[in-house]
C-alpha positions as CSV (number, residue, x, y, z in Angstrom):
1,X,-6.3,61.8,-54.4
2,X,-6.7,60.7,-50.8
3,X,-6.0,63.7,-48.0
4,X,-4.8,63.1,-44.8
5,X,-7.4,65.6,-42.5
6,X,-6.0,66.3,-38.9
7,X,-8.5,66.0,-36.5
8,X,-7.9,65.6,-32.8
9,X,-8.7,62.2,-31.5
10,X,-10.4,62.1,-28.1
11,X,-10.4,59.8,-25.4
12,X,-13.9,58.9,-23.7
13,X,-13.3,56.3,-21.0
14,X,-16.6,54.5,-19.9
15,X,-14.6,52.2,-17.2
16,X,-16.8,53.6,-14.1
17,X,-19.9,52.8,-16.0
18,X,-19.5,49.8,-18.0
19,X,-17.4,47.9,-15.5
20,X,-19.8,48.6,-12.4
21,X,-22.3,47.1,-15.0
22,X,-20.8,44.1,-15.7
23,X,-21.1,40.6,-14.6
24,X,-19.1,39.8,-11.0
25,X,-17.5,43.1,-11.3
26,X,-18.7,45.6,-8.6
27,X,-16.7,48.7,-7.3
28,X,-17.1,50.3,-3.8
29,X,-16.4,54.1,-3.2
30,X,-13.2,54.3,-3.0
31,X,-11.9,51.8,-5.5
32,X,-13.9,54.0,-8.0
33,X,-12.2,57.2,-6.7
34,X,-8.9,55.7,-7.4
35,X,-9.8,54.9,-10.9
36,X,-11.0,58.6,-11.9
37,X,-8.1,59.5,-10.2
38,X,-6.0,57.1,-12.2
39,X,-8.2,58.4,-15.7
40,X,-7.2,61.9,-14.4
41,X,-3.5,61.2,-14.5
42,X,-3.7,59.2,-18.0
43,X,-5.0,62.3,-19.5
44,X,-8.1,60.8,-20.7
45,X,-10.5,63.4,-22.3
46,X,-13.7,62.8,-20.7
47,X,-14.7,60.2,-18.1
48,X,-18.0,59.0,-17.9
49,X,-19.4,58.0,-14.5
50,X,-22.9,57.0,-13.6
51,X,-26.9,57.8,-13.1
52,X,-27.4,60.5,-11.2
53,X,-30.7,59.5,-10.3
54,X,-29.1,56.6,-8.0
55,X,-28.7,58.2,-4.6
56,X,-25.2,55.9,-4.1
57,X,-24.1,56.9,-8.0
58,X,-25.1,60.6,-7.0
59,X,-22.8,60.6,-4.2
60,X,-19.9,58.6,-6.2
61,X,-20.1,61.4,-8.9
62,X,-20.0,64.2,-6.2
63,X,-17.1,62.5,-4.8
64,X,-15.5,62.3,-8.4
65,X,-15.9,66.1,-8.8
66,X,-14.1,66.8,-5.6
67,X,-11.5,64.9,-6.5
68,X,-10.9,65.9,-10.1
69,X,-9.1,69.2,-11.2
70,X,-11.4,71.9,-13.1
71,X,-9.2,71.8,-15.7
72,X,-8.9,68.0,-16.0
73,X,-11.2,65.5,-17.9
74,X,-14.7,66.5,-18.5
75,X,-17.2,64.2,-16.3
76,X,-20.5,63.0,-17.6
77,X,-23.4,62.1,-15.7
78,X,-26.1,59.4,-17.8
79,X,-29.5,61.3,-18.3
80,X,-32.2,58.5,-19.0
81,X,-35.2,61.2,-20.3
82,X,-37.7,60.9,-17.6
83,X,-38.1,63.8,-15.1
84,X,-36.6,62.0,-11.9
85,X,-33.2,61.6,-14.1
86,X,-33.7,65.4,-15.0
87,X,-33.7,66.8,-11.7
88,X,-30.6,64.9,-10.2
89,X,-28.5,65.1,-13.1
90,X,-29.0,69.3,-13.0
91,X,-28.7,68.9,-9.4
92,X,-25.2,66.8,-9.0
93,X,-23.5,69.1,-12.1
94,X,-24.1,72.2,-9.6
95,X,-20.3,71.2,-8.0
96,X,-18.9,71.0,-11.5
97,X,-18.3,73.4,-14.3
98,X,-16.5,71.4,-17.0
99,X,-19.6,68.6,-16.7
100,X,-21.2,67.0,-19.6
101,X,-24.9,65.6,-19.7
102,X,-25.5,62.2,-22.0
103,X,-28.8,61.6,-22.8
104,X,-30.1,58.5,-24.3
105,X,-32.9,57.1,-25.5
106,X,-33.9,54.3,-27.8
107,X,-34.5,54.6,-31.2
108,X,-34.8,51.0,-33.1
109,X,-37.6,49.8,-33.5
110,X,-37.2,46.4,-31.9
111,X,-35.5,48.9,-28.7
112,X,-38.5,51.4,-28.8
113,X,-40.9,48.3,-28.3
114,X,-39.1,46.4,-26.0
115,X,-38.6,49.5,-23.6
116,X,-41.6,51.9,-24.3
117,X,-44.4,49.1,-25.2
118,X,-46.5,50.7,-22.1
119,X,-46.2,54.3,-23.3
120,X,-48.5,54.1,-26.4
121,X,-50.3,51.4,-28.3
122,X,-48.6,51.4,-31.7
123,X,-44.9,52.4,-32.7
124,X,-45.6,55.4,-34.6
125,X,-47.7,57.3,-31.1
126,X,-44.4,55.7,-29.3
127,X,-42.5,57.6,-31.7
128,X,-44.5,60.8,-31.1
129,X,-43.8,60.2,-27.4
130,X,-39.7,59.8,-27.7
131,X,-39.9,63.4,-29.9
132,X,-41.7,64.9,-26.8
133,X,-39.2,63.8,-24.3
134,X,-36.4,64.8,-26.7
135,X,-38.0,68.2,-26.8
136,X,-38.2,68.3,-22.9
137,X,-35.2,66.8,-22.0
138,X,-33.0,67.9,-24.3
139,X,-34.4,71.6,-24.0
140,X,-34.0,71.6,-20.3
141,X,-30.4,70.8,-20.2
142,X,-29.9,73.7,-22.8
143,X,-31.9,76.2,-20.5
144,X,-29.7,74.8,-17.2
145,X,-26.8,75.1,-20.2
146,X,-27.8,79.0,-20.9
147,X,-28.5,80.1,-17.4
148,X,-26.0,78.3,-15.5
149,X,-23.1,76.8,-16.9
150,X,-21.9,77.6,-20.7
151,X,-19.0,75.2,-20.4
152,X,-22.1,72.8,-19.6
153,X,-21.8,69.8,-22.6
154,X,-25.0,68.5,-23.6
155,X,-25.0,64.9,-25.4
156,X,-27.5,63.0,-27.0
157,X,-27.6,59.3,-27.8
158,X,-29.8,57.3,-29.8
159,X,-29.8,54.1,-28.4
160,X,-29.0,50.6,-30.8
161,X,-28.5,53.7,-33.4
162,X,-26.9,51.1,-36.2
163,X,-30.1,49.1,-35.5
164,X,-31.9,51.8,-37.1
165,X,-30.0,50.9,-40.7
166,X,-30.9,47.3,-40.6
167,X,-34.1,46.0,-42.4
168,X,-35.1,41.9,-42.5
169,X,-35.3,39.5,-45.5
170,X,-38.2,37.1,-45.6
171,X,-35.9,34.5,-44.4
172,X,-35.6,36.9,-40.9
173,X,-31.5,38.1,-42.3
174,X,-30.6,41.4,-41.5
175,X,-29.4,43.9,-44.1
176,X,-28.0,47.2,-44.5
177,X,-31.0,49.6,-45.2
178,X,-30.6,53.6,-45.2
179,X,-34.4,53.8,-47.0
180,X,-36.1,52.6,-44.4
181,X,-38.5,54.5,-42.4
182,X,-36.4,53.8,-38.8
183,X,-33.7,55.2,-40.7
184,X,-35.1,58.4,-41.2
185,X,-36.5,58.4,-37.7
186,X,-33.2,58.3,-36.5
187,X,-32.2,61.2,-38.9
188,X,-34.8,63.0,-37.0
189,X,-34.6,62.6,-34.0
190,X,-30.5,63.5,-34.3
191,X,-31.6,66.4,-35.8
192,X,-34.1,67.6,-33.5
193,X,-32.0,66.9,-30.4
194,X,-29.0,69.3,-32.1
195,X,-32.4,71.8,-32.5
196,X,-33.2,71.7,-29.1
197,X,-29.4,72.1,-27.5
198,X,-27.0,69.0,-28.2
199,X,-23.8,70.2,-28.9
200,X,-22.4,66.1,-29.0
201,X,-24.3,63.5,-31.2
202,X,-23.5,59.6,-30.5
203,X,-24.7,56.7,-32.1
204,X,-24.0,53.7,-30.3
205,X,-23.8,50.3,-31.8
206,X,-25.2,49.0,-29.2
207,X,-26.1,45.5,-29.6
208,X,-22.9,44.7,-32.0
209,X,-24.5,45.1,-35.2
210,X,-22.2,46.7,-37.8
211,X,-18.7,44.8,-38.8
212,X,-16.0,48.0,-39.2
213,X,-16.9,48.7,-42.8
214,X,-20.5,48.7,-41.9
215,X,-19.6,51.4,-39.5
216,X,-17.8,53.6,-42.1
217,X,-21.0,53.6,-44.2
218,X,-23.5,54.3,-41.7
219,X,-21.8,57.3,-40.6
220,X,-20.9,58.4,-44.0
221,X,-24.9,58.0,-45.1
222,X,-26.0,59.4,-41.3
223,X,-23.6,62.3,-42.1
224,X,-24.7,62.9,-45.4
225,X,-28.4,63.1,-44.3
């Protein structure tokens, strides 16, 4: 017999980042205070703004922070795991208790090439290399978490996440694929970032792989794992 399983739905509104990213779409300062302010008021959940590690983005997530109750919407910073991202996403979180972190990295093997081929000759040292900064990266954001702020979220991402369930025919087709060796790796490496400190796990389809009832079984399989 089916159950119906309350669960509270929450909002997480990616307008400061994704529109700032997008094509003829740019906003200054204040247009992009006016629009947390306006996220504020629609009683969004969590509003995610930008990198820290840009000086303008640092100042533009200050300036959300001042302008944003404590008790309203939790704001994210975007953690890119690399050192310089470290630093000024522990540094801008300072004015801020109810923060979050998002980390992200890619996992898919056509992402990990594309973005890491200068970090280690063959996929599986590159591999070896993304669990090292998930150790670091994650685990500094839990030590800021445990010594500063224990409100502090910490989020992890595995970036093109669904492309990790997708294996090729012969005739280059994609197909759903939960045996696969980059399917495990992504098991992992969700599993070792919750080790280290996440408390949030998201897997982003992120270049429009999965149809809707694709979606429902990768998380079903991910969440069986």
């Amino acid at each position: 017999r089916n159950m119906w399983i309350q669960v509270p739905i929450k909002i997480n509104d990616v307008t400061l980042r994704e529109w700032d990213q997008a094509p003829l779409t740019s906003f200054n300062r204040d247009e992009k205070m006016v629009i947390a302010a306006m996220l504020e008021e629609l009683w969004v959940d969590n509003i995610e703004a930008w990198f820290a590690a840009s000086r303008v983005d640092f100042d533009n997530i200050r300036g959300v922070f001042e302008i944003i109750d404590e008790d309203g919407p939790i704001i994210a910073t975007l953690w890119r795991a690399n050192s310089w991202d470290t630093q000024a996403s522990l540094e801008v979180i300072k004015w801020y208790k109810n923060a979050r972190i998002h980390i992200f990295l890619a996992t898919s093997d056509e992402h990990i090439k594309a973005k890491f081929w200068n970090k280690a000759p063959t996929l599986g040292e590159m591999r070896e290399w993304l669990r090292e900064q998930i150790n670091s990266e994650v685990g500094s954001a839990k030590d800021y978490k445990d010594t500063h702020n224990e409100k502090l979220e910490i989020e992890f991402s595995p970036e093109d996440a669904t492309g990790n369930a997708l294996s090729k025919k012969e005739d280059g087709k994609k197909y759903l694929d939960f045996e696969s060796e980059q399917f495990n790796f992504l098991v992992e490496v969700c599993e070792l970032a919750i080790r280290k400190g996440a408390t949030i796990i998201n897997t982003p389809d992120t270049l429009w792989n999965f149809l809707p009832h694709e979606t429902e079984r990768f998380f079903k399989e991910l969440s069986r794992r």
